[in-house]
Backbone as a chain_set.jsonl record, in Angstrom:
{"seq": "XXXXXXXXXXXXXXXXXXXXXXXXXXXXXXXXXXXXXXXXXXXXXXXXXXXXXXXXXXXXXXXXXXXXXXXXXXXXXXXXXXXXXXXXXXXXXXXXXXXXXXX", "coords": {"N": [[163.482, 113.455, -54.895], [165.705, 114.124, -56.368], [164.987, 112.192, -58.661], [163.113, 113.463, -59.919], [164.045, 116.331, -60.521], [165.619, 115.451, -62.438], [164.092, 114.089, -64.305], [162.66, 116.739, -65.037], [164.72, 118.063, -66.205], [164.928, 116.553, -68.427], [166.025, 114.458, -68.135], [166.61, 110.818, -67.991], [167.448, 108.631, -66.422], [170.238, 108.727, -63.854], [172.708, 107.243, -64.949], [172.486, 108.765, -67.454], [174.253, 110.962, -67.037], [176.765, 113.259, -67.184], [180.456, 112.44, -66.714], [180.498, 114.827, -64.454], [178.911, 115.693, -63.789], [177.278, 113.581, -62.465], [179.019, 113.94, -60.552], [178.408, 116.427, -59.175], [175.671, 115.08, -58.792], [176.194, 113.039, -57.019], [177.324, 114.564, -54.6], [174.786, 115.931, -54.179], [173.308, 114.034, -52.986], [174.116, 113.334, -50.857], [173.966, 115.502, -49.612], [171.388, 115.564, -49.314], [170.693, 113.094, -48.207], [170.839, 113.612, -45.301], [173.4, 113.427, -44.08], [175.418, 112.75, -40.874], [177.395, 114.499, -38.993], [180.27, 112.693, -38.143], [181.995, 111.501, -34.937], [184.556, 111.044, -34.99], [185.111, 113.146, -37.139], [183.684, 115.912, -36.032], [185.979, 115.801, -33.966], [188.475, 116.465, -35.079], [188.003, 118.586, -36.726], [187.427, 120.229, -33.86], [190.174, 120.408, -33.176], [191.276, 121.343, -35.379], [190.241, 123.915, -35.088], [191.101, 124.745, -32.704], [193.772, 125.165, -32.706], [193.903, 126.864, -34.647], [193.112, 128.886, -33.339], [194.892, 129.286, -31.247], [196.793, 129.858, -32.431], [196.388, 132.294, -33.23], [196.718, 133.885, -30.839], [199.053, 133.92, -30.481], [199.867, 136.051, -32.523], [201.674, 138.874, -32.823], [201.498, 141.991, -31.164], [198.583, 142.526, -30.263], [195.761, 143.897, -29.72], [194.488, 145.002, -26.385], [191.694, 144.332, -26.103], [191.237, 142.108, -28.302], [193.158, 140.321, -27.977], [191.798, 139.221, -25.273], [189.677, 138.042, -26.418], [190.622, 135.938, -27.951], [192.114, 134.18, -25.691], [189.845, 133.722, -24.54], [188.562, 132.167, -26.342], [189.916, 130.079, -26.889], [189.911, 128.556, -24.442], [187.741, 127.879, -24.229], [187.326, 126.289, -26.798], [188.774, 124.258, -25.852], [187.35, 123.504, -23.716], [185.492, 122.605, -24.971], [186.074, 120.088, -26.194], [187.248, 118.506, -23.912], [185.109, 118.12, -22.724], [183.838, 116.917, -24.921], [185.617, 114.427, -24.773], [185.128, 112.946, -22.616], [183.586, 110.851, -21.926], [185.183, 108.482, -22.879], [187.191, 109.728, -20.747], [186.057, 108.673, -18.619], [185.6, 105.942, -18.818], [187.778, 105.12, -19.21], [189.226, 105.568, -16.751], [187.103, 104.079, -14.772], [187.98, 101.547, -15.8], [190.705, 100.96, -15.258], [190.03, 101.641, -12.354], [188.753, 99.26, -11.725], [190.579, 97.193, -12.462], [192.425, 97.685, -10.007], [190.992, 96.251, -8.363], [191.021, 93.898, -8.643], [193.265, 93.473, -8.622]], "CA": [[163.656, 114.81, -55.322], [166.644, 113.949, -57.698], [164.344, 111.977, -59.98], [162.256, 114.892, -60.095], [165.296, 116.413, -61.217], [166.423, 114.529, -63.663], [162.838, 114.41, -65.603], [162.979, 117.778, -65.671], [165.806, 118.632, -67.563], [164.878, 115.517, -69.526], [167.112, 113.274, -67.977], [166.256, 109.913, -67.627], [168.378, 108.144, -65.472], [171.81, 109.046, -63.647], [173.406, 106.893, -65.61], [173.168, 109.481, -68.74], [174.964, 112.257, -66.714], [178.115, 112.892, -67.765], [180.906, 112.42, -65.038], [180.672, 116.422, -64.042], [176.649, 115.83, -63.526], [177.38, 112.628, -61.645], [179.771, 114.129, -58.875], [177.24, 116.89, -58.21], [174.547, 114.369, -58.492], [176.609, 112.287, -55.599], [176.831, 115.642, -53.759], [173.414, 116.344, -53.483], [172.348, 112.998, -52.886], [174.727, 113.063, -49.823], [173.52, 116.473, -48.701], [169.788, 115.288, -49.02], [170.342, 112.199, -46.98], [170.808, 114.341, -43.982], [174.5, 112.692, -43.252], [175.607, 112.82, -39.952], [179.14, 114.538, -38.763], [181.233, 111.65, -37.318], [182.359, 112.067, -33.495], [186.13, 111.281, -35.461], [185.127, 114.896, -38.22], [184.208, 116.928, -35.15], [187.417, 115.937, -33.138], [189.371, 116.858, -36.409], [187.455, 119.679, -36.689], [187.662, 121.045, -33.181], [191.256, 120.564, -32.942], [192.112, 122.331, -36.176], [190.083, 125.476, -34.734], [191.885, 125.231, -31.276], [194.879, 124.852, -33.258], [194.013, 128.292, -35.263], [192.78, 129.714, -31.93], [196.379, 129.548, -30.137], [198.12, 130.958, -33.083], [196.421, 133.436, -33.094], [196.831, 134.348, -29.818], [200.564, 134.641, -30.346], [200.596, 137.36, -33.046], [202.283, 140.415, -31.88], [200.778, 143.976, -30.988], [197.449, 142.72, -30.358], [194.962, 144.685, -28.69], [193.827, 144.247, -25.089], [190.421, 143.224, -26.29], [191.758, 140.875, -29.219], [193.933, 139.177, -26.893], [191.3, 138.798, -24.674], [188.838, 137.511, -26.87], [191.645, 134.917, -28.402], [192.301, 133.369, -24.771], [188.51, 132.676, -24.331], [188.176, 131.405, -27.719], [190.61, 128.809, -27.062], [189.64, 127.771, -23.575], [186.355, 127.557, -24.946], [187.404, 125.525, -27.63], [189.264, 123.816, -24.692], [186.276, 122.957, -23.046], [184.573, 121.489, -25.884], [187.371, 119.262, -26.461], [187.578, 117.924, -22.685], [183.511, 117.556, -22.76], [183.24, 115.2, -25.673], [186.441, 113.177, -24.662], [185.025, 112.63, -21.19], [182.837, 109.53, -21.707], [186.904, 108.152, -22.914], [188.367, 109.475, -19.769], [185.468, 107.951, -17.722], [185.592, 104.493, -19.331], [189.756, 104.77, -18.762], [188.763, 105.406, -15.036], [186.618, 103.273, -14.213], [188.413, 100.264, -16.139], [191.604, 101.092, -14.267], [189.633, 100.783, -10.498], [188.349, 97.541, -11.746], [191.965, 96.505, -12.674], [192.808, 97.675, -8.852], [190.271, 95.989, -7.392], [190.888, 92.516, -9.218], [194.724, 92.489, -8.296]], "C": [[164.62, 114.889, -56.513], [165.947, 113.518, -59.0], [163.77, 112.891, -60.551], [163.282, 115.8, -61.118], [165.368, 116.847, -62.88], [165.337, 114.749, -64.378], [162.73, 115.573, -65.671], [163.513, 118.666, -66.002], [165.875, 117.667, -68.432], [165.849, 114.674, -69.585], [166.425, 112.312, -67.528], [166.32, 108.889, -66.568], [169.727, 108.895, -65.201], [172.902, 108.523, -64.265], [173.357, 108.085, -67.335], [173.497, 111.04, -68.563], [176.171, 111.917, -67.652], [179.028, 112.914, -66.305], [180.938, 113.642, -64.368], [179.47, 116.089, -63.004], [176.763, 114.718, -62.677], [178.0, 112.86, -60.329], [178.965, 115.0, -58.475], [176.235, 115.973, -57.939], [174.748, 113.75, -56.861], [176.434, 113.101, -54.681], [175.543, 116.05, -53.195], [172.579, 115.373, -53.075], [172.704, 113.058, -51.283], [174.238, 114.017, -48.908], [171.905, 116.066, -48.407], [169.247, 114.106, -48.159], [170.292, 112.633, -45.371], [172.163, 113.591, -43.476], [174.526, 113.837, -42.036], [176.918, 113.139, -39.301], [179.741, 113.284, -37.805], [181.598, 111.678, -35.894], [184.066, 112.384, -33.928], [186.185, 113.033, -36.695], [185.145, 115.561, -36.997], [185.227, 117.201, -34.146], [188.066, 116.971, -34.06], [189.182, 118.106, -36.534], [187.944, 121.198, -35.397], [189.488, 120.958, -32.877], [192.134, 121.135, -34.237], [191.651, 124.357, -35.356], [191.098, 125.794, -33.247], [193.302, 125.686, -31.905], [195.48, 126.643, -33.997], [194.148, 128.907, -33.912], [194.423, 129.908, -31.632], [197.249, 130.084, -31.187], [198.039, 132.031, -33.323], [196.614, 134.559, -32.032], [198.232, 134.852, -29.558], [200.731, 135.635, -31.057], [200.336, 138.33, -31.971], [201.124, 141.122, -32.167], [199.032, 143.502, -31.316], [197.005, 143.546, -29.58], [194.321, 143.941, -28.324], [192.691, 143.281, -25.759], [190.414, 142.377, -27.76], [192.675, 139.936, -28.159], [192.626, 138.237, -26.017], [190.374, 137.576, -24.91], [189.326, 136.193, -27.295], [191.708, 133.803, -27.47], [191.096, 132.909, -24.121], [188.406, 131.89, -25.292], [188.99, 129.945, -27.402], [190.374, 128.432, -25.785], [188.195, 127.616, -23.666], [186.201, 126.473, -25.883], [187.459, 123.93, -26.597], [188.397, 122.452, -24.018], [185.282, 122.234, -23.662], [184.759, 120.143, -26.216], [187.294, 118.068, -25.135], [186.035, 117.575, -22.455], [183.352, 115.983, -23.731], [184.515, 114.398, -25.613], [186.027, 112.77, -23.207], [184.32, 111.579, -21.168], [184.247, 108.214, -21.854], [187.532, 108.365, -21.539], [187.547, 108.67, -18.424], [185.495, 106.851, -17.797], [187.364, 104.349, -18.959], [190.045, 104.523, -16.985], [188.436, 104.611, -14.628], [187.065, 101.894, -14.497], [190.044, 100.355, -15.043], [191.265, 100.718, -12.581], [189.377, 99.543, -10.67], [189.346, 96.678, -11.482], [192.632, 96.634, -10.857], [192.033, 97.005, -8.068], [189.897, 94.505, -7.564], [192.201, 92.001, -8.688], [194.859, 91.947, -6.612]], "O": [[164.393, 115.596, -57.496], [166.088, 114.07, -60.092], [163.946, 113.118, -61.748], [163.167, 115.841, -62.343], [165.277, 117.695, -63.768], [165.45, 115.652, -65.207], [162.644, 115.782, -66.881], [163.132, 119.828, -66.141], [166.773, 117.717, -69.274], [166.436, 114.206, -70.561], [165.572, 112.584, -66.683], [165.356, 108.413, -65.968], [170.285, 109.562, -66.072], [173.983, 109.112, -64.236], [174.265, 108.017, -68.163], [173.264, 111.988, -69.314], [176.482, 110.996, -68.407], [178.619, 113.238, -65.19], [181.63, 113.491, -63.361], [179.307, 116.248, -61.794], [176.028, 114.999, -61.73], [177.724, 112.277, -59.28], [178.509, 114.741, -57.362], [175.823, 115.99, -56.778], [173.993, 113.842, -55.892], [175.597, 112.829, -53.82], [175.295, 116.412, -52.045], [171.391, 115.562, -52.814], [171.806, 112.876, -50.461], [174.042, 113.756, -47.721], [171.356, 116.292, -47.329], [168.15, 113.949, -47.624], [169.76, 111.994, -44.463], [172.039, 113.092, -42.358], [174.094, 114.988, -41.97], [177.63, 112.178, -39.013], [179.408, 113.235, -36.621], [180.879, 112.661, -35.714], [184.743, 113.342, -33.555], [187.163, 113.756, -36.882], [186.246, 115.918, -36.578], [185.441, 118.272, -33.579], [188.151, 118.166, -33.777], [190.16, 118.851, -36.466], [188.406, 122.324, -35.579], [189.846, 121.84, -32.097], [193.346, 121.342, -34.201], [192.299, 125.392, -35.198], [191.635, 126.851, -32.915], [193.84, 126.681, -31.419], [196.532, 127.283, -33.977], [195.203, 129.367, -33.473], [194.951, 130.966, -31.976], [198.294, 130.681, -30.928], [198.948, 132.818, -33.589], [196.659, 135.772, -32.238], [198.598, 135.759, -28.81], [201.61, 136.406, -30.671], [199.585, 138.576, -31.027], [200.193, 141.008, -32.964], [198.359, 143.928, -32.254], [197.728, 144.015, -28.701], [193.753, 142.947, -28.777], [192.684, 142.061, -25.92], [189.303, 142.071, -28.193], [192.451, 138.773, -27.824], [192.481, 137.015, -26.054], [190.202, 136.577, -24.211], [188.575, 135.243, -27.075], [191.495, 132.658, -27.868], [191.089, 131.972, -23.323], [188.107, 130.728, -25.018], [188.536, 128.853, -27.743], [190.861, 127.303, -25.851], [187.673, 126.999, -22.738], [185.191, 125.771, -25.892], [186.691, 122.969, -26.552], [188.57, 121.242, -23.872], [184.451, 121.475, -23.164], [183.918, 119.276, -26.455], [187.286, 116.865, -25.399], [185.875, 116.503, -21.872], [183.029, 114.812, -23.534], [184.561, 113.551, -26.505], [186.91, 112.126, -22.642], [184.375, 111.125, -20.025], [184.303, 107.236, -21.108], [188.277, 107.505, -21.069], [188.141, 108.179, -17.465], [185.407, 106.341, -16.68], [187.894, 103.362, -18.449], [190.706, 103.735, -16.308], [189.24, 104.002, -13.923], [186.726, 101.005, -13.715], [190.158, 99.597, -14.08], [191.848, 99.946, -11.82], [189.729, 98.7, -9.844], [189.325, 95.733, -10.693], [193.295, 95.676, -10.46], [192.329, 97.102, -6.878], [188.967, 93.915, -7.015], [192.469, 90.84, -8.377], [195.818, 91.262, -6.259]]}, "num_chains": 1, "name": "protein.A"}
């Protein structure tokens, strides 16, 4: 689809971008491969939103149903958090009985 592109705006190759035309080029090459978020981006990810979540929960003079909505949001987050680290706390588990059941 890039070559496509490129011949028509009468570009030949990527090599006669200039470096502007080359970092979008990289960009869209990256978005068109279909990358894949990391399991380490959506940690990062969900622990900046939990992170927002609970501060927002402390500003003052909210209303009832802002509060409310705040303290699901973050045990929601919560729960997303404690889902995808659970194959981690099951593998910590089960290597630990092993370790009790070797001594």
């Amino acid at each position: 689809m890039l070559d496509k592109f490129l011949k028509s705006i009468g570009v030949k190759s990527y090599e006669d971008l200039n470096a502007e035309e080359k970092e979008t080029y990289k960009e869209w090459e990256i978005s068109l491969s279909g990358r894949k978020l990391t399991d380490k981006e959506v940690q990062t990810w969900l622990q900046l939103e939990l992170d927002l979540a609970v501060s927002r929960v402390t500003d003052v003079d909210l209303p009832k149903e802002a509060e409310i909505f705040r303290k699901v949001e973050v045990r929601f987050l919560k729960k997303i958090i404690n889902y995808l680290n659970s194959p981690v706390v099951a593998k910590e588990y089960a290597q630990k009985a092993i370790e009790q059941l070797i001594k």
